[in-house]
C-alpha positions in Angstrom: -10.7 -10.0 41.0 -11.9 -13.0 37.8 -12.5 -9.4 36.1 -9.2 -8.0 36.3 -7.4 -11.0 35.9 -9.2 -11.0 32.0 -8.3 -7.6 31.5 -4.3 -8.1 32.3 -4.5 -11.1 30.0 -6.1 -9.4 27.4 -3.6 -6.5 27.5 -1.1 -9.4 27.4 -2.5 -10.4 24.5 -3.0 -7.4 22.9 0.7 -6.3 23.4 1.9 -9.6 22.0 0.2 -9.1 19.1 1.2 -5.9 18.7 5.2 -7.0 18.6 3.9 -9.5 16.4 3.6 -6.2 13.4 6.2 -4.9 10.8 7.1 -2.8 8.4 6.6 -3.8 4.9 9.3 -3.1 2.1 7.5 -1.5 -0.7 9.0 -1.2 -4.3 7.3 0.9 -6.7 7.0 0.4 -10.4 8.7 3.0 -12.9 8.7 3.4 -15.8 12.1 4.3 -17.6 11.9 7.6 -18.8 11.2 8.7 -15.5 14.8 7.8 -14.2 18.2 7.6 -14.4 20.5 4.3 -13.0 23.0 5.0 -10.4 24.1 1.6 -10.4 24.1 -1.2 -8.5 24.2 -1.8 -4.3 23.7 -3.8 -1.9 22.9 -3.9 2.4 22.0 -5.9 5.2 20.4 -5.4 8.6 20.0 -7.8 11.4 16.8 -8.6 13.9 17.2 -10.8 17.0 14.6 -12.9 18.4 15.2 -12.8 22.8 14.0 -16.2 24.3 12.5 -17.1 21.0 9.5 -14.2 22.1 11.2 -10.7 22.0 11.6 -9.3 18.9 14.8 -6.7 19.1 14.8 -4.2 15.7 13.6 -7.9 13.8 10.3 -6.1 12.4 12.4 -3.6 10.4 14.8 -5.3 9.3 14.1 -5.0 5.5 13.1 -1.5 5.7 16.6 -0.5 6.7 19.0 -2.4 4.7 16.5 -1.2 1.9 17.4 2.5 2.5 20.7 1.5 3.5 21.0 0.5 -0.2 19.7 3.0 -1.3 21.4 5.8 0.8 25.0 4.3 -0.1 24.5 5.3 -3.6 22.3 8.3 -2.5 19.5 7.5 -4.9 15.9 7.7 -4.5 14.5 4.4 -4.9 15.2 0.5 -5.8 14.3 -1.6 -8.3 15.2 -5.1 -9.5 15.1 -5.6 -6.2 16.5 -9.3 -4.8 16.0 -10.5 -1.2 18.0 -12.4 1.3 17.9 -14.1 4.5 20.1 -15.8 6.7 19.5 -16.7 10.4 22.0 -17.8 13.2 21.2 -19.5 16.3 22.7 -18.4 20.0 22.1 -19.7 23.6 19.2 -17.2 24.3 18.4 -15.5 20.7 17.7 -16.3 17.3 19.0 -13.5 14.5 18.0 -13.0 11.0 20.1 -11.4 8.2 18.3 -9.6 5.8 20.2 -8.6 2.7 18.4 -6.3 0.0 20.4 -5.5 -3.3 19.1 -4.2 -6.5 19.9 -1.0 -9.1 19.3 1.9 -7.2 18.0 4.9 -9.3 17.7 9.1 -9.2 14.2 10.0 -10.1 14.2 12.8 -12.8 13.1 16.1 -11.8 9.8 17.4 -13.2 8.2 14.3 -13.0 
């Protein structure tokens, strides 16, 4: 029975941890000639935090408004790429604003 009782906490553990994991936003470096400007856009995309402990769509928050950015001038990429955050506070759950805006750009065939 003391040996189970380590394994269910461990796998406790091990889940927590495994909530604790997100998504990085990644922004590659181009070089000019390689495309052209669409122009300029801008997204958000909001996480909650349940009881402080349970992370609802907060780990990917700046992967989608990214490609929300993106998609709304139905580019390819970002760059001069600026970051945002603003958080509220409710009874039971904390939420986090992301907002990502930057040029977004179509990468030139043949390249």
């Amino acid at each position: 029975m003391k040996y189970l009782s380590k394994v269910v906490a461990a796998g406790i553990f091990g889940l927590a941890l495994a909530g604790c994991t997100g998504t990085p936003m990644t922004s590659t470096h181009y070089d000019s000639s390689q495309y052209t400007v669409l122009g300029h856009s801008q997204a958000s995309a909001t996480g909650l935090m349940l009881l402080g402990v349970i992370p609802i769509r907060q780990n990917t928050r700046f992967v989608r408004a990214q490609n929300a950015a993106i998609a709304a001038k139905g580019g390819d990429a970002l760059i001069n790429t600026q970051v945002q955050e603003k958080w509220f506070w409710a009874w039971v759950l904390n939420g986090y604003t992301t907002t990502v805006s930057g040029d977004v750009i179509k990468l030139n065939k043949g390249r």
